[in-house]
C-alpha positions as a printed NumPy array, in Angstrom:
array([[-19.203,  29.869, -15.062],
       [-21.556,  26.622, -15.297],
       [-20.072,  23.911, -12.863],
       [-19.484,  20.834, -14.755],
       [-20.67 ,  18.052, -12.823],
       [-18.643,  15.102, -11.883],
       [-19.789,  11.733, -12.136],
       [-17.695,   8.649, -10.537],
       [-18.98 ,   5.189, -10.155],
       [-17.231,   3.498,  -7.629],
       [-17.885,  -0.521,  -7.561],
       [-17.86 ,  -1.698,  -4.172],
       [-16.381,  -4.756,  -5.353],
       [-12.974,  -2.715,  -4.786],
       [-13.597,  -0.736,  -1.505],
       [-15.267,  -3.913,  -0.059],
       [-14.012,  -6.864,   1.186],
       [-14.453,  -9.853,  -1.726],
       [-18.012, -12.117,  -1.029],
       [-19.281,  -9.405,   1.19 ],
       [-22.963,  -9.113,   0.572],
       [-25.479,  -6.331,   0.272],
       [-27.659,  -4.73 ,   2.452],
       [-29.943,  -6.666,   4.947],
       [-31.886,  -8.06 ,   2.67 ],
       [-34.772,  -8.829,   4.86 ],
       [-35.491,  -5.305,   4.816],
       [-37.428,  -4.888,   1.923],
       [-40.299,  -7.085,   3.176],
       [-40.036,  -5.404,   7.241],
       [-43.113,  -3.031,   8.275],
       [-42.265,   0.764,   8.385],
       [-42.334,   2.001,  11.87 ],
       [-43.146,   5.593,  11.914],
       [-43.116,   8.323,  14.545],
       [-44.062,  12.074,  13.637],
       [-45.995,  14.767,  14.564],
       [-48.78 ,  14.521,  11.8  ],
       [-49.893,  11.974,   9.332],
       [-52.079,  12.972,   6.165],
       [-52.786,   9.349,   4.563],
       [-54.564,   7.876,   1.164],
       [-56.076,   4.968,   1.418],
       [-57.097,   5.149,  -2.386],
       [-53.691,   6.268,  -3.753],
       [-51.973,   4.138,  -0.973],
       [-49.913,   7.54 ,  -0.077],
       [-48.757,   8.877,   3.626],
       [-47.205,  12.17 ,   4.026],
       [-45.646,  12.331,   7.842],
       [-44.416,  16.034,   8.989],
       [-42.605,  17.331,  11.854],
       [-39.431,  15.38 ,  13.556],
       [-40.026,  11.987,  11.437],
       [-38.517,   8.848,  12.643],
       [-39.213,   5.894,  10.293],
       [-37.181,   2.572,  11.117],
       [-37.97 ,  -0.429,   8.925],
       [-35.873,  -3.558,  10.055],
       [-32.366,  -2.411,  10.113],
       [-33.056,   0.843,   8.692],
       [-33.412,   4.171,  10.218],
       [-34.555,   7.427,   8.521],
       [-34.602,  10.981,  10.27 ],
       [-36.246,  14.246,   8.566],
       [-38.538,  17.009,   8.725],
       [-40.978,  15.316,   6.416],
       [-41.49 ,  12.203,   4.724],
       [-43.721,  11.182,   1.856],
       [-44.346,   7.246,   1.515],
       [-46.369,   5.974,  -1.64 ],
       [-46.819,   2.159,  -2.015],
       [-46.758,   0.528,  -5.413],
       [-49.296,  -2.024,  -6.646],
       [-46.862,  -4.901,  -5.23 ],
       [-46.407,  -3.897,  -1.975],
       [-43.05 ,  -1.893,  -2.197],
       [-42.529,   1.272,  -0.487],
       [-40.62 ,   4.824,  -1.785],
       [-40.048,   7.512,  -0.2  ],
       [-38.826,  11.456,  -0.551],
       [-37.065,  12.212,   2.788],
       [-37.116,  16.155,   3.404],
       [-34.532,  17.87 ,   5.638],
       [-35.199,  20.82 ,   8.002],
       [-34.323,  24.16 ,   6.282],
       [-30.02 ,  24.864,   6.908],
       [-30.116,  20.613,   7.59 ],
       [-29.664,  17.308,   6.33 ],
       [-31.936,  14.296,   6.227],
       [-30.109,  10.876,   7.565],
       [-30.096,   7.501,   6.35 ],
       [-28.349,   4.534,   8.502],
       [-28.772,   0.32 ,   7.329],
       [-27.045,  -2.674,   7.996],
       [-25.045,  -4.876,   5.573],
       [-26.034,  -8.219,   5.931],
       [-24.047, -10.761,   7.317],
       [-21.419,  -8.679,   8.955],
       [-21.153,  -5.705,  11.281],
       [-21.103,  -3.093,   8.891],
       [-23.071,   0.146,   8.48 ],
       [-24.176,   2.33 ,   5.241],
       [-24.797,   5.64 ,   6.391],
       [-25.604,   9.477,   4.823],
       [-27.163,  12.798,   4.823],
       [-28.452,  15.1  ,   2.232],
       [-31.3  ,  18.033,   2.095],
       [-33.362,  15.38 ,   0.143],
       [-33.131,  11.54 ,   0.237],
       [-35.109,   8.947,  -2.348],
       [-35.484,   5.79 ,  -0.704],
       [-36.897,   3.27 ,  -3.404],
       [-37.979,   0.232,  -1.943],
       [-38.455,  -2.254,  -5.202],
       [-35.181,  -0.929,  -7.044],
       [-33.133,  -1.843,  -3.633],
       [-31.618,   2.061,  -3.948],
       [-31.301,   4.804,  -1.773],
       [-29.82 ,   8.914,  -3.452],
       [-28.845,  11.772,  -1.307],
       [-29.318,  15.236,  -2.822],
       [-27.594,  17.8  ,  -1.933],
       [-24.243,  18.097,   0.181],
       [-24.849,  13.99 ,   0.092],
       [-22.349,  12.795,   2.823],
       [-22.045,   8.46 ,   2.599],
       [-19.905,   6.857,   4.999],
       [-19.192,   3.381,   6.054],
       [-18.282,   1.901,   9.266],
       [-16.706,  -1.289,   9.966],
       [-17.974,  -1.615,  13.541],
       [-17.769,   1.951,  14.864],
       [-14.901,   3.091,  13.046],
       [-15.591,   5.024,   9.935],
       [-14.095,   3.146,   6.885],
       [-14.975,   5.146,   3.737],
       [-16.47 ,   7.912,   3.042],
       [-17.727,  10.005,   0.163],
       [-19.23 ,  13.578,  -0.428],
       [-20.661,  14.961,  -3.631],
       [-23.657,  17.038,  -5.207],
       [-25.504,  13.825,  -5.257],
       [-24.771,  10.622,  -4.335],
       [-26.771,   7.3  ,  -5.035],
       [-26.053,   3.833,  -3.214],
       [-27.594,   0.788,  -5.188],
       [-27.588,  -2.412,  -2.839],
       [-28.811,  -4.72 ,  -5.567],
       [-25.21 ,  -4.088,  -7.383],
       [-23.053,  -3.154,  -4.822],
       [-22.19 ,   0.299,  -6.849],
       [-21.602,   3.83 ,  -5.401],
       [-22.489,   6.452,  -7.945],
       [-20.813,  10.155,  -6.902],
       [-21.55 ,  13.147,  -8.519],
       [-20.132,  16.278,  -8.141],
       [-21.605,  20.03 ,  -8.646],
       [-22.803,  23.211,  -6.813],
       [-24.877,  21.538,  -4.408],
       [-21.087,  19.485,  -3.068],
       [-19.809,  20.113,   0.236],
       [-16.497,  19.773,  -1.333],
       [-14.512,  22.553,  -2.202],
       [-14.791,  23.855,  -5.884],
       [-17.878,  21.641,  -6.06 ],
       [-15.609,  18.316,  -6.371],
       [-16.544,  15.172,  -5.209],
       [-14.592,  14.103,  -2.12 ],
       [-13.371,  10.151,  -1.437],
       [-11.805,   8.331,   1.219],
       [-11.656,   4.849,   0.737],
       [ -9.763,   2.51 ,   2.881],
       [ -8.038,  -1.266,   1.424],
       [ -9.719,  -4.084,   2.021],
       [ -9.669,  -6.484,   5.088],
       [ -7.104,  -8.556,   4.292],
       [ -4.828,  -6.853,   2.193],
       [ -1.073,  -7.404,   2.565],
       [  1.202,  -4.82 ,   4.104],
       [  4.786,  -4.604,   3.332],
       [  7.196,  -6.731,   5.002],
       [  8.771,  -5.07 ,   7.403],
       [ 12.816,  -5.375,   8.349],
       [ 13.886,  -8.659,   9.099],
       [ 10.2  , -10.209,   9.395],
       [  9.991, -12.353,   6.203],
       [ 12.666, -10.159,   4.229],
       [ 14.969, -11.57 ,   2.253],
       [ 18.619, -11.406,   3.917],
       [ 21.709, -10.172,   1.658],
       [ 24.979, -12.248,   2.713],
       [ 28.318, -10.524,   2.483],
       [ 30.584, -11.51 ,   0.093],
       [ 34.294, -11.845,   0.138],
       [ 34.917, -11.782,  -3.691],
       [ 34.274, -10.056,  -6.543],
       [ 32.198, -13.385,  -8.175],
       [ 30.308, -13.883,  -5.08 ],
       [ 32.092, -16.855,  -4.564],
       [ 33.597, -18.394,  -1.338],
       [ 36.953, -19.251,  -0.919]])
């Protein structure tokens, strides 16, 4: 039987804390740094294809796989296909700005494009997010795409899941900031005993 696929949006507006911006958006206009074991470049269709152990950090960014292919658009933006060993998964790991937060995933494929601000894993896509060094929230799904220009986490779930059943799979923790209940006898409200049935003293 056909697995239905799954699709959540998640807006980060409710696993973030409020104000919190997007991604480091000096990014976008950062060279890519590149090391690999080959390069096969285009000057004429402005295309690279890097094999073998890629590393490719670009400000805040870092990208890990087996191969990537980089094609740059007519206004200077960069995309990317990220290709994972065979049995692996591609990475992906960027800084939010203004605060010391992390986005990070894997997947056997990842699209990284640079003008739309948006970055999909494909295939057992794992996304987590760390406040600090301690993981916050963290998603898996058949495919999972991360749009910094909106703040919006879009989940889907299918064959290719890591999840059981093909399911998507969400832990999201509240935000900074949220109230806990009070506990006993810190800013609970005290009950007096009464010695009548009215509640009135004698």
């Amino acid at each position: 039987m056909k697995q239905t696929s799954i699709a959540v949006l998640l807006s980060l507006a409710l696993v973030l804390p409020a104000g919190l911006a997007s991604a480091e958006k000096a990014d976008r206009t950062k060279p890519m740094n590149v090391e690999a074991d080959a390069l096969r470049y285009d000057d004429l269709r402005q295309t690279s294809v890097f094999t073998g152990k890629v590393v490719v950090t670009k400000g805040t960014i870092v990208i890990r796989g087996a191969r990537v292919d980089v094609r740059q658009d007519p206004e200077g933006y960069q995309h990317g296909i990220v290709t994972a060993e065979p049995g692996k998964l591609a990475f992906y790991r960027q800084k939010r700005d203004g605060v010391d937060e992390f986005i990070e995933g894997e997947g056997e494929t990842i699209e990284y494009d640079g003008k739309a601000d948006r970055v999909k894993f494909i295939k057992r896509a794992e996304l987590r997010r760390y406040r600090g060094a301690a993981v916050s929230d963290e998603m898996v799904g058949s495919v999972i795409t991360y749009d910094n220009s909106t703040d919006v986490f879009s989940v889907d779930g299918g064959p290719a899941s890591a999840a059981v059943g093909g399911r998507i799979r969400a832990v999201i923790s509240p935000r900074q900031g949220a109230s806990a209940p009070a506990a006993a006898g810190q800013g609970a409200i005290q009950l007096r005993p009464s010695t009548t049935l009215d509640g009135a003293g004698k």
